[in-house]
Every structure is written in structure tokens, then in C-alpha cells.
N, C-alpha and C positions, 0 to 999 in steps of 0.2 A: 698894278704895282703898288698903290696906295693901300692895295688889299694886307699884301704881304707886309708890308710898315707897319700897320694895325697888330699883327698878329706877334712882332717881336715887341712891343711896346710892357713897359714895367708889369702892369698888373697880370699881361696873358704869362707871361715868363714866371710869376710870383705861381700864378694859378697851375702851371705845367709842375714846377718843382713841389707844392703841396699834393695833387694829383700822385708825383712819384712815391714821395715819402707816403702816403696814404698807401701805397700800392706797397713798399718794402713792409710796414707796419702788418699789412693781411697776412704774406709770406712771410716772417716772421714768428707771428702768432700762430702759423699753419703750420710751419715747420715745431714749432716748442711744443705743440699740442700732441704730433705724431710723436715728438723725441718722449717728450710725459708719458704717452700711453705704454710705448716701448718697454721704458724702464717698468712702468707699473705692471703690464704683462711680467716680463722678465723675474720682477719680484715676487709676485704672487707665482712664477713654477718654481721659483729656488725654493720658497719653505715649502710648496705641495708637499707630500707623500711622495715617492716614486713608487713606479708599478715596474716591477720584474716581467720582462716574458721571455720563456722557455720553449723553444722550439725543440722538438723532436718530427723523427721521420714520419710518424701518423698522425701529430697533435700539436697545436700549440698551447701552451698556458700561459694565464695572466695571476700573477703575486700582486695583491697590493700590502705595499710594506708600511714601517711606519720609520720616521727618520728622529733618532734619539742617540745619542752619546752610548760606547761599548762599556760596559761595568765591566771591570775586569775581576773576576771571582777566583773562587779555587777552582770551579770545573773549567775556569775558560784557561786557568795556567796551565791544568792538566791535559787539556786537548793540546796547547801551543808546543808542552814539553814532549807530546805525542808525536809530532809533528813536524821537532826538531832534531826525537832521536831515528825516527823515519828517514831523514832528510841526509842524516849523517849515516848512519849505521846498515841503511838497507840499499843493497843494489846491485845487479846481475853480474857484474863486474867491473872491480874496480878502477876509476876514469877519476883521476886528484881535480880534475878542471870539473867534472860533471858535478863530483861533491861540493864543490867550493861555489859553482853557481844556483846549486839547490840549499845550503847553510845560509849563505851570504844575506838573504832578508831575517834572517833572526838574531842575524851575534852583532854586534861592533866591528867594524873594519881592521882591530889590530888583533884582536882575537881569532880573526878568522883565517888569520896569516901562520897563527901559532898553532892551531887546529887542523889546518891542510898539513903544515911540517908534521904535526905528531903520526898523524894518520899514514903520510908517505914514510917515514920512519917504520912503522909498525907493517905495514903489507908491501913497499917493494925494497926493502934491504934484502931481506930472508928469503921472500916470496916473491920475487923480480916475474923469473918466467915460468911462474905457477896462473892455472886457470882459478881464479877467486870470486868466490860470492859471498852475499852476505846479507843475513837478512834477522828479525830480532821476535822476539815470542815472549809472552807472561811476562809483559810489561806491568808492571808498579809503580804508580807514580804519588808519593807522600810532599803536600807544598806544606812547609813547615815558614815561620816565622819572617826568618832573615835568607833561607835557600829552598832552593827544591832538591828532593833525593828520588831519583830515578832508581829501580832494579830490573832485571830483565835478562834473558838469555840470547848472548849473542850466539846465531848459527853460523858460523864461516864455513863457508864448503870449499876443501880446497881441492884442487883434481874430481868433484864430484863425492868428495871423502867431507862428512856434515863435523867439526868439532862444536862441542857445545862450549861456549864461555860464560860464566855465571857474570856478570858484571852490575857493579853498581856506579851512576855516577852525579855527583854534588853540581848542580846550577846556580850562579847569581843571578838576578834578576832586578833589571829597569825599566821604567813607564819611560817611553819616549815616542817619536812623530808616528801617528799609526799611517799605513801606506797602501798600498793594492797589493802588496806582495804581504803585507802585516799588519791588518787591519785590526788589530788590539794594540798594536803599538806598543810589546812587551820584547826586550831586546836583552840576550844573555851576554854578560860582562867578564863570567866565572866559569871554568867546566874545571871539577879536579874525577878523574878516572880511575876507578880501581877494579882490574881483573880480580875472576876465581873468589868474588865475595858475595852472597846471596842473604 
């Protein structure tokens, strides 16, 4: 019994609670060194390089890329306007929802409302219960200044029956957030259309 008196007495109590804090201090510093390393990992993959890899049914490949900002040029407008009038202009038959969900990463939100109307305007007023396709050829794409001017032949097939349309048409164009679905980040403001002009 004298034993255990001894053992709560001021200095062993002093000596236990030093002891702990000695013990939080190790854990601690053990924990901050892991959190350190963590982040320093973490950081050093965010700037790497990333490596692309490509699987197909006999092969896999490995890309190494390098990661730098997209310069947006004339060939990169001309592939996006490629891409846009693709997106609107070509498809096996017309579906207003299919187009609107394949436009939609390149225009503006209010533009893309007034772009579905033209479009349903133009193929089901006249053309309700007609089979329609449509697809686009000897495409031209001149980026000029302040717009881009597209030419190119529309094919609309109607019943199987191909008409050709000559058409030209005028893009505005803005630098805004690039995305996974628009990774230039070039987004149309402007379409004005003109049939039967070459």
C-alpha cells in the first residue's frame, strides 16, 4: 500500500504527463511527415507529363505527352468549324434532341435554342413524314479577322432522292472555359446561313 502512495506522488504524475506529451509530439511529427510526403508526392504527379495508353484488341500503346496550354490557330479554328458543321449538318436521320446534344459543347446556351428552332423549322414543317438524311461534302473553311466563313454542299436525301445544297455560312467566335467535350475552349456566339450560295 505504501507502494502505490509512492507512485501517485507529484513528480511520478509530472513524470507520466511529460512521458505522454513526449509520446503526442512523436505521433505528431509522424503523422506531418506522412501528410508532407503525401502532398509532395501528389505534387510532383500533378506537373509530370502524363502517358496516354491505348488499348486495342492485339496491342497496347503507351503516349508520352507533354502538358502545355492549347494555342488556338487558324488550323485549330478550322478543324473546330469542321467539327461543328459535322455535328450540326450530318446525320442519318433527323433526331432535333440528337442534334442539340451533339452542337451543345460548341455554341452558347441561348444560341443553341435558336439553332434547334431553325433546324426543326426547316426539316419537319415540310418534311414531317419524309425519310431524311443529311450529310456535307467540299467543305471550305476561310477564318478571316472578326468571323469564320464556311462553304460546302449540303446532301440532304430525302426518300433516298440526294438534293445538293450549295451553302455558305458566317461564325462568331469566343475564347472561353476549355472542357472534355471542347478542349480549345472556342465557343460560337454567331451563325448567320445562306442557301444556294457557293
Amino acid at each position: 500500500m505504501a507502494e502505490n502512495k509512492s507512485k501517485n506522488t507529484i513528480p511520478n504524475i509530472w513524470e507520466a504527463q511529460e512521458n505522454t506529451i513526449h509520446l503526442y509530439k512523436l505521433i505528431s511529427l509522424t503523422l506531418g511527415a506522412i501528410l508532407l510526403s503525401a502532398v509532395g508526392f501528389i505534387g510532383i504527379s500533378y506537373f509530370k507529363n502524363p502517358i496516354v495508353i491505348l488499348q486495342s484488341d492485339s496491342k497496347i500503346e503507351y503516349y508520352p505527352t507533354i502538358r502545355k496550354p492549347i494555342e488556338v490557330g487558324k488550323a485549330e479554328v478550322e478543324a473546330f468549324t469542321k467539327r461543328f458543321l459535322s455535328a450540326l449538318y450530318v446525320w442519318p436521320d433527323y433526331k432535333a434532341d440528337r442534334i442539340q446534344k451533339e452542337v451543345a459543347p460548341f455554341v452558347e446556351e441561348e444560341l443553341l435554342v435558336k439553332l434547334i428552332e431553325v433546324q426543326n423549322q426547316k426539316y419537319t414543317k415540310d418534311l414531317k413524314d419524309k425519310k431524311l438524311s443529311q450529310a456535307i461534302t467540299f467543305v471550305d473553311v476561310d477564318v478571316l479577322n472578326d468571323k469564320v466563313v464556311a462553304r460546302f454542299d449540303r446532301i440532304l436525301k430525302l426518300e433516298g432522292v440526294p438534293l445538293v445544297v450549295p451553302t455558305e455560312i458566317s461564325l462568331n467566335m469566343i475564347k472561353g472555359p476549355a472542357t472534355s467535350l471542347n478542349p480549345m475552349g472556342i465557343y460560337i456566339t454567331g451563325v448567320t446561313e445562306n442557301e444556294g450560295s457557293k
